[in-house]
N, C-alpha and C positions, 0 to 999 in steps of 0.2 A: 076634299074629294076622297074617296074612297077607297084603298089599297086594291082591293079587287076588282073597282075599273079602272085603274089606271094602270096596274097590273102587268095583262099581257097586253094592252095595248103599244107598251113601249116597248119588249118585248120584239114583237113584230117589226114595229118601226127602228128599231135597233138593227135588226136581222136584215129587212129592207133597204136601208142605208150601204150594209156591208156589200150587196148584192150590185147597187147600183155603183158605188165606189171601184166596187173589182170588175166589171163589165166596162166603164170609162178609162182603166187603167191607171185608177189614182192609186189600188192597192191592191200587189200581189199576193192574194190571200189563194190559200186551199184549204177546202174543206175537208179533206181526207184528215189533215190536223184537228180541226175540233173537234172532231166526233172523238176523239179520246176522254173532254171534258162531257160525254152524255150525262152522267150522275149527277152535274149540274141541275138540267131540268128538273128531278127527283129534288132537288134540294130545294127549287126556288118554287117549285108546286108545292112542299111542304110547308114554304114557310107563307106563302099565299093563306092558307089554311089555316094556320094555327091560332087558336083562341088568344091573342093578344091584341094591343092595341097598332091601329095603324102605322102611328111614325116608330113603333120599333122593329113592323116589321119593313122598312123601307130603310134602315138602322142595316140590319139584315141582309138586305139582300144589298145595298153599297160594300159592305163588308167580306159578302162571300166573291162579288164582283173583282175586287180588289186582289182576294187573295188567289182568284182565277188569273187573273192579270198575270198575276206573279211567277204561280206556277205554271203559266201557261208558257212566259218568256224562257224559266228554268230549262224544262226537257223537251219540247217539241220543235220540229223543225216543220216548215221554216221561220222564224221569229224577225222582228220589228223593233222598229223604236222611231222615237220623233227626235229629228236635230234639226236645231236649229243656226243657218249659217246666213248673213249680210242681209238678214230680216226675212230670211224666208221658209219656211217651214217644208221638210219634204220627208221621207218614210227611206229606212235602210234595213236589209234584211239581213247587215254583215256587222252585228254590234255584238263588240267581244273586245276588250282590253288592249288589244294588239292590233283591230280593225282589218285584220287578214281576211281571205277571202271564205265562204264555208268549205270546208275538207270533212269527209268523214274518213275515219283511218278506223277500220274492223280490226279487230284484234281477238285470237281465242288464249283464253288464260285455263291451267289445268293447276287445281292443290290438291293434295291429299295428306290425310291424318292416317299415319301405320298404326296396324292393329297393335292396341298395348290389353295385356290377356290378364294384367295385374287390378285394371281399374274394375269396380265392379257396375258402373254405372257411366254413362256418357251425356251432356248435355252441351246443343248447340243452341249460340244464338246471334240472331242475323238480324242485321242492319239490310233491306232488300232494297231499299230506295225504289227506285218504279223501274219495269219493265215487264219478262215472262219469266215467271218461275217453276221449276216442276221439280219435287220430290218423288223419287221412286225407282224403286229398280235394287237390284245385288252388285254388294262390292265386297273384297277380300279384303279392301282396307276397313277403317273404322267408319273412316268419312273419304268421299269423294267427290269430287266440286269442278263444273268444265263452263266457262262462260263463254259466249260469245257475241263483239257487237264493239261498242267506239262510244263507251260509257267510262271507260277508262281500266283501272287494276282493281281487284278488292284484296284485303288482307286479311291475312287468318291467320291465327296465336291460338297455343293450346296452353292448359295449365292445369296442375291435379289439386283437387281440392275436394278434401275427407274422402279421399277414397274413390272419387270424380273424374271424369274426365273432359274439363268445361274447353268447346271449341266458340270460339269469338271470328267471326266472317263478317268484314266492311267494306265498303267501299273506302279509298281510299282520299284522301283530305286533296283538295284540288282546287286554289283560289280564284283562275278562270270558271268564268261561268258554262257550266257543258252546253253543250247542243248534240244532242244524245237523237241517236235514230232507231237503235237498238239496241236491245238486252237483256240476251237470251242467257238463262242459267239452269245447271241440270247439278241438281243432289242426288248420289244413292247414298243411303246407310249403312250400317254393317247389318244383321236380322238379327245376330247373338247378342247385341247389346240391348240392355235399357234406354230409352231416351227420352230425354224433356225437352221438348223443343221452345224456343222462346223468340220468334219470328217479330221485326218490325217492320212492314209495310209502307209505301206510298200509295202511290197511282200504280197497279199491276196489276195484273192476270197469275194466279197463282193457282196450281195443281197439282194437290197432294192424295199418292195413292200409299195410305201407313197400313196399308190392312197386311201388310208381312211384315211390318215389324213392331217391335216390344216400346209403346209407348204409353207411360207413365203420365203425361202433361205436356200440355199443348196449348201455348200461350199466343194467340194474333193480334196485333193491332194492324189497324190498316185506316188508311183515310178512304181514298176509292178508289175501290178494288173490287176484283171479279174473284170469286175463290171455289174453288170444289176440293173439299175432303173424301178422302175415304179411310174410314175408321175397320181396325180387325180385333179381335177378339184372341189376341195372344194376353191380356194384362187382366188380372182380377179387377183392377177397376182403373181406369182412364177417365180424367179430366181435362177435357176443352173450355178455354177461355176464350169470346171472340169479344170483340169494341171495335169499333170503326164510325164513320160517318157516314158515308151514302157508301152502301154496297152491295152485292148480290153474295149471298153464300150459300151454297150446299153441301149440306153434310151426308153422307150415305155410312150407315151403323149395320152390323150384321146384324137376320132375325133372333140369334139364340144370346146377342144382348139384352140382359134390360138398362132399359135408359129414361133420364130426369135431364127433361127440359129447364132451363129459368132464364126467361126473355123480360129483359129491361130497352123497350125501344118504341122509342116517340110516334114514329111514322113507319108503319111496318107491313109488307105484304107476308101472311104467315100460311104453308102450307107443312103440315105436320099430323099426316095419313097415320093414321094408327096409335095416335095418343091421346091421352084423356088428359082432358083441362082438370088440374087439380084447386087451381088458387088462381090469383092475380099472376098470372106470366108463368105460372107452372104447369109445367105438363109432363104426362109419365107414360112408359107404356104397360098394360096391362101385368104385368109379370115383375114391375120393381115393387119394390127391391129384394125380390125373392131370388133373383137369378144370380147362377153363381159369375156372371160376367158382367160388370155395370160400367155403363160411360154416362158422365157427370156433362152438361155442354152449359156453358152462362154466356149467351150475347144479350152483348149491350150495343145498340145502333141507334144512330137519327133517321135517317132515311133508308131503308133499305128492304132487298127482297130476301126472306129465308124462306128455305127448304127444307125439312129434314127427312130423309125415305129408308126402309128398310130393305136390306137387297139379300 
């Protein structure tokens, strides 16, 4: 039989199943929780699609199932599991090492890096794991960092290197398995500094407004994630790196940049108003690279929507 009928037929009757299970009361499910995995759909329509042979792609989509599974038990509440006790099989939505009940405990965390007037260059980089993240705004420190939510602590080390001022932000190492319901995180920068940013992503919503400050490089990976940049025209020349797997990104670049597109991605909705297709995945705006301002941008994606707009 054939991958694309059989497809979304199960699919449905998957979706079906959950509907009547949670309606009989066999499974306390909400749905307000999956819509966090939408990117899924985008992934498993892609791979419906793709010019290969049937059983790899049903290979495929077991595989991306699975690791939904996974991350789905990680961060979302409320979570499951199957025990089994005197042969009978029944659904717990309180499975965590210690089998305590669910608590969420909020907690706001505030760090910051003092201005050091000696470095002449600053780079941060982040472990973001999944939540909301927003860059932007004035601070009189170098770096300033305020989370909030029952995701736990993160930890930040600074260290100088050639002249550097490299800040390192994680999450902190935690062998209980979270059940995370929030996690909210606000960055400002300093404007006087240089920065490279070098962001590692999950599942998040992220919102960077960099057009007040001096950035040199800008490095994202993400899995899936919702992202909106905004790029300024303080740096002779800026370079964005993006990769990710199913995501939505937008970028907004000032008009008196010139800017060089190069898109490496499988399955891609591409809208990019005022560039000219140069080659295979390149694209430029009429004025590079004459301008004395250039942003450099290279995504690489499986599934996803880009944007790029000039404001």
């Amino acid at each position: 039989m054939k991958f694309r009928n059989l497809f979304w037929a199960l699919i449905l009757i998957a979706i079906g199943l959950i509907f009547l299970f949670s309606n009989f009361g066999w499974l306390d499910f909400h749905w307000v929780s999956i819509w966090r995995l939408w990117p899924l759909i985008l992934i498993f329509w892609g791979i419906s699609i793709l010019p290969i042979k049937d059983v790899v792609k049903f290979i495929l989509v077991i595989a991306f199932l699975a690791l939904s599974f996974i991350f789905f038990n990680q961060i979302t509440e409320p979570r499951w599991s199957f025990s089994f006790h005197d042969h009978d099989w029944s659904w717990s939505d309180e499975w965590d090492e210690d089998d305590s009940p669910r608590t969420f405990t909020y907690s706001t965390q505030v760090l910051s890096v003092p201005m050091d007037s000696t470095s002449r260059k600053a780079v941060l980089k982040m472990d973001a794991a999944a939540g909301k993240f927003q860059v932007d705004g004035e601070t009189s420190e170098m770096l300033s960092f305020r989370k909030e939510g029952d995701i736990g602590d993160y930890s930040m080390t600074t260290e100088e290197v050639n002249g550097k001022t490299v800040i390192h932000i994680s999450l902190e190492k935690n062998r209980k398995v979270r059940r995370v319901k929030k996690n909210t995180v606000d960055i400002k920068l300093n404007q006087e500094k240089v920065w490279d940013l070098d962001f590692d992503i999950g599942a998040a919503a992220v919102k960077m407004d960099l057009s007040d400050y001096k950035i040199d490089t800008a490095k994202i990976d993400a899995g899936a994630a919702s992202l909106e940049i905004k790029l300024g025209a303080l740096q002779p020349q800026t370079y964005l790196t993006f990769s990710a797997g199913a995501a939505s990104l937008e970028v907004k670049i000032p008009k008196e940049s010139a800017c060089e597109i190069h898109s490496e991605s499988v399955l891609v909705s591409r809208d990019f108003k005022g560039f000219i297709k140069k080659g295979d995945g390149v694209y430029q705006t009429a004025d590079y690279p004459e301008g004395t301002n250039i942003i450099i941008l290279k995504i690489e994606s499986a599934v996803s929507s880009l944007k790029v707009m000039r404001y």
